[in-house]
C-alpha positions as CSV (number, residue, x, y, z in Angstrom):
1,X,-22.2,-6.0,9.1
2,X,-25.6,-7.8,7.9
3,X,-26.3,-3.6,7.3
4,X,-23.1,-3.6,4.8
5,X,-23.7,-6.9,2.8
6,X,-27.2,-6.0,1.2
7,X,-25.9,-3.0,0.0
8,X,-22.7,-3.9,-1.5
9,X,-24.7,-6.6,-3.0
10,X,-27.1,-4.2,-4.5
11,X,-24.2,-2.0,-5.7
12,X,-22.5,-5.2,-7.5
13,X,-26.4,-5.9,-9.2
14,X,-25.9,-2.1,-10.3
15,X,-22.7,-2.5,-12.0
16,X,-23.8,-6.1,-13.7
17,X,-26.4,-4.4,-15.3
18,X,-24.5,-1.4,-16.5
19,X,-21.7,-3.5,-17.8
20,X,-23.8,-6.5,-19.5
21,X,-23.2,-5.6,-23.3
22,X,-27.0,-5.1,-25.0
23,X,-28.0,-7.9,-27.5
24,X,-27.4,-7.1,-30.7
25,X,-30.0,-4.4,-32.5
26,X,-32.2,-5.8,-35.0
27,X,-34.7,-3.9,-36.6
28,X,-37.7,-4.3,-38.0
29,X,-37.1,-3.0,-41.7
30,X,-34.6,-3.3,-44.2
31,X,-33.9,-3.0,-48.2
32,X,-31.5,-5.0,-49.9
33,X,-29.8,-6.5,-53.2
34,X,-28.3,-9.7,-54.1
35,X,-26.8,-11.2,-57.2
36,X,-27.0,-15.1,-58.3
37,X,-23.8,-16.3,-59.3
38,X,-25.5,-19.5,-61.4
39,X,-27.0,-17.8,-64.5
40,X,-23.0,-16.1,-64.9
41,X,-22.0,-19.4,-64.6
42,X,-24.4,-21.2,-66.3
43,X,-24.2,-19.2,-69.5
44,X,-20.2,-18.3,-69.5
45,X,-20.2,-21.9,-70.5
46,X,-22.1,-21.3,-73.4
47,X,-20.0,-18.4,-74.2
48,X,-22.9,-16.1,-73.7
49,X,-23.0,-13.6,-71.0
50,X,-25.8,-13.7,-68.3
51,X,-27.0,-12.4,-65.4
52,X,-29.1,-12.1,-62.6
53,X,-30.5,-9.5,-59.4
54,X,-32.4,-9.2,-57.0
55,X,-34.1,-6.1,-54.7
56,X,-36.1,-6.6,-52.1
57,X,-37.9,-4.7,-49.0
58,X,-37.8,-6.2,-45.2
59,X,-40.0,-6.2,-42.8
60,X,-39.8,-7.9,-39.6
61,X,-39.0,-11.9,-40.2
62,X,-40.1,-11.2,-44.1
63,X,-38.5,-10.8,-47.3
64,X,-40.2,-9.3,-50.2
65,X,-38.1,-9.9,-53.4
66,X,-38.1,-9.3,-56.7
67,X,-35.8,-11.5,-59.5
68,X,-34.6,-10.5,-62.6
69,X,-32.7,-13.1,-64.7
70,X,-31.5,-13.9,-68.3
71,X,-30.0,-17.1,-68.5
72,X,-28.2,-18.9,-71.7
73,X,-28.8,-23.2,-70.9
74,X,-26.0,-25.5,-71.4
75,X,-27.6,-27.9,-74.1
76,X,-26.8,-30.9,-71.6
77,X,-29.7,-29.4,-69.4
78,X,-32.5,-28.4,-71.8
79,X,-33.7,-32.9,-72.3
80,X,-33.5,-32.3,-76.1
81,X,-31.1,-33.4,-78.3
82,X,-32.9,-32.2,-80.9
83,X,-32.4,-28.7,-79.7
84,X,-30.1,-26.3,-78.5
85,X,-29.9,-22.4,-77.7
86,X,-32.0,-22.4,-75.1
87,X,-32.7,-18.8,-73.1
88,X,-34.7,-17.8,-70.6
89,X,-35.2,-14.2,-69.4
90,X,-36.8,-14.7,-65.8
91,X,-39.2,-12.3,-63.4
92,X,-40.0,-13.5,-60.1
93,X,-41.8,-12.1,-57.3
94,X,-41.1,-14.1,-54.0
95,X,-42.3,-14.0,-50.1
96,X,-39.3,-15.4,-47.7
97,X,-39.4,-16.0,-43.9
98,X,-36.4,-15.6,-42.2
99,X,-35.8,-17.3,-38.7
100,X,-32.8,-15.0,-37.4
101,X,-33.5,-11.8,-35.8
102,X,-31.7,-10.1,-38.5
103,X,-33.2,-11.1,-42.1
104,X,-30.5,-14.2,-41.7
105,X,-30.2,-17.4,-40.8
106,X,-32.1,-20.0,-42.5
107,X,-35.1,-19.3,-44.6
108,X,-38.0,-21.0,-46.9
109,X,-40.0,-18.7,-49.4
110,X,-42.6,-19.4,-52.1
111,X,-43.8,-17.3,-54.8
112,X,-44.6,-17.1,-58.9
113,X,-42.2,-16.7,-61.1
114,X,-42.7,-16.2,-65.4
115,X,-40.0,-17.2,-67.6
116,X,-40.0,-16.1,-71.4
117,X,-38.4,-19.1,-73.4
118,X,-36.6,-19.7,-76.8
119,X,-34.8,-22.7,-78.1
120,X,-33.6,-23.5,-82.0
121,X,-34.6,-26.7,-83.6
122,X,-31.2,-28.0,-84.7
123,X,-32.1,-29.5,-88.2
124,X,-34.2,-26.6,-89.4
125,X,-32.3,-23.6,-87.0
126,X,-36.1,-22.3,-86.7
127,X,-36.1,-20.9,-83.6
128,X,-39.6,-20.9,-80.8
129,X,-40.6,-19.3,-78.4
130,X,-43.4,-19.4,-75.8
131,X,-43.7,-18.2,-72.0
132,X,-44.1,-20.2,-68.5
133,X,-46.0,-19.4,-65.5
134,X,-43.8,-21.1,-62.4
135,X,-45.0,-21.6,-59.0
136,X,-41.9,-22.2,-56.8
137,X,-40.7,-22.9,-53.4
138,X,-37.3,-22.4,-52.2
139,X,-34.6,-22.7,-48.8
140,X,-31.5,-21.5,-47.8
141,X,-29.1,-20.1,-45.4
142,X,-27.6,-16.4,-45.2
143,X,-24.5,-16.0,-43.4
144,X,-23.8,-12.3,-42.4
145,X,-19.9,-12.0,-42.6
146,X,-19.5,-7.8,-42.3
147,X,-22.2,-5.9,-41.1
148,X,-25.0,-6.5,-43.4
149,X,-23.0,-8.1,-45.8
150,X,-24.0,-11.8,-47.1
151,X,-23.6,-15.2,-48.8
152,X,-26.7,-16.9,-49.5
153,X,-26.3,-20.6,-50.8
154,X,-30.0,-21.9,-52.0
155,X,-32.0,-24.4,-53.3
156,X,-35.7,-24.5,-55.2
157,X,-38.5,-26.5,-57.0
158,X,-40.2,-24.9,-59.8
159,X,-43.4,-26.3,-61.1
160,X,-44.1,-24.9,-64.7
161,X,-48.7,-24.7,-64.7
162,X,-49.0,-24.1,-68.2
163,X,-49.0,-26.2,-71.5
164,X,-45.7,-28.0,-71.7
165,X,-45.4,-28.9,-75.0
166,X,-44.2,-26.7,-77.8
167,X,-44.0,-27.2,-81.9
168,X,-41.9,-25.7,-85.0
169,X,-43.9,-24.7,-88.4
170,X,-42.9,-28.2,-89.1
171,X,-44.4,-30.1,-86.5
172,X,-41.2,-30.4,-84.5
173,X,-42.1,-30.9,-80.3
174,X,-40.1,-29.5,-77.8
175,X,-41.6,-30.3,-73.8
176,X,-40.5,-28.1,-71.1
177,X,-39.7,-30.0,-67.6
178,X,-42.7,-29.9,-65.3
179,X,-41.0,-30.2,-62.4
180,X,-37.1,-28.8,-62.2
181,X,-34.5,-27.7,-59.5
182,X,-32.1,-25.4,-59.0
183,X,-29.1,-24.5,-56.7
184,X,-27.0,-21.9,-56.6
185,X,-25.0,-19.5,-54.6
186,X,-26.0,-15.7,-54.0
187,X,-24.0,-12.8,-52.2
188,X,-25.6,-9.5,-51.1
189,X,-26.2,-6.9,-48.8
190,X,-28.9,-5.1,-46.7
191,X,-29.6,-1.8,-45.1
192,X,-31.5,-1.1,-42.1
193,X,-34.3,1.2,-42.3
């Protein structure tokens, strides 16, 4: 009897470990797209069309993207009433740290960012134009729904270093934001490599 029990406890230990299900895989590289749904939005309500994507390459916790954005403001967010039109066309390069196992969860990233600018001066319709060096910092969340499949809501700072300030041929000033914030709501997916 005390002969029997050790083994047919060592036979049970067997089958736990053959039947335990294995974590799920995660691997160390991957390459994905996303798109931003705010610059659609944002422009649509100028009656403009927009748009904005993103690539990037994966390696271990870390995200390496690249942005790609044009973007039509709404006048109620460019400070001016003085102005309107503004545009933006927008390249970023950003580093993000993911804290899931498989490039999801939550996030923070930081990177540069330049965004070439345009506005009209609304009494004279002469139109400017100048470009922005941007550091940034950003968070956000990725939810994996199918497979490698996700929706990505965000948020970010962006801290324009250059000259702020602006001027017509007449003299007319127009001052970018130093400091500005963004939300937004991306969807994507990734393949592991």
């Amino acid at each position: 009897m005390s002969i029997l029990f050790p083994l047919s406890s060592g036979v049970l230990i067997a089958e736990d470990n053959r039947t335990k299900t294995a974590p799920e895989n995660t691997t160390a590289y991957a390459a994905g797209f996303a798109v931003d749904f705010m610059p659609y939005a944002m422009s649509a309500t100028t009656g403009h069309v927009g748009f904005s994507l993103q690539g990037y390459a994966g390696y271990d916790h870390f995200r390496f993207r690249l942005v790609g954005a044009n973007i039509f403001l709404n006048d109620r967010f460019i400070g001016s009433s003085r102005f309107s039109d503004k545009k933006m066309t927008v390249g970023a390069a950003i580093v993000d740290y993911c804290f899931g196992d498989h490039f999801d969860k939550f996030w923070i990233g930081s990177g540069m960012e330049y965004w070439k600018c345009g506005i009209t001066h609304k009494k004279s319709d002469e139109r400017i134009s100048w470009n922005d060096t941007v550091f940034t910092v950003g968070f956000g969340y990725i939810f994996r729904f199918a497979g490698n499949a996700y929706i990505e809501p965000w948020a970010a700072a962006h801290c324009v270093v250059n000259d702020l300030d602006h001027r017509t041929s007449a003299g007319e000033s127009y001052s970018s934001q130093r400091i500005s914030g963004e939300v937004s709501l991306k969807a994507g997916y990734f393949f592991d490599l």
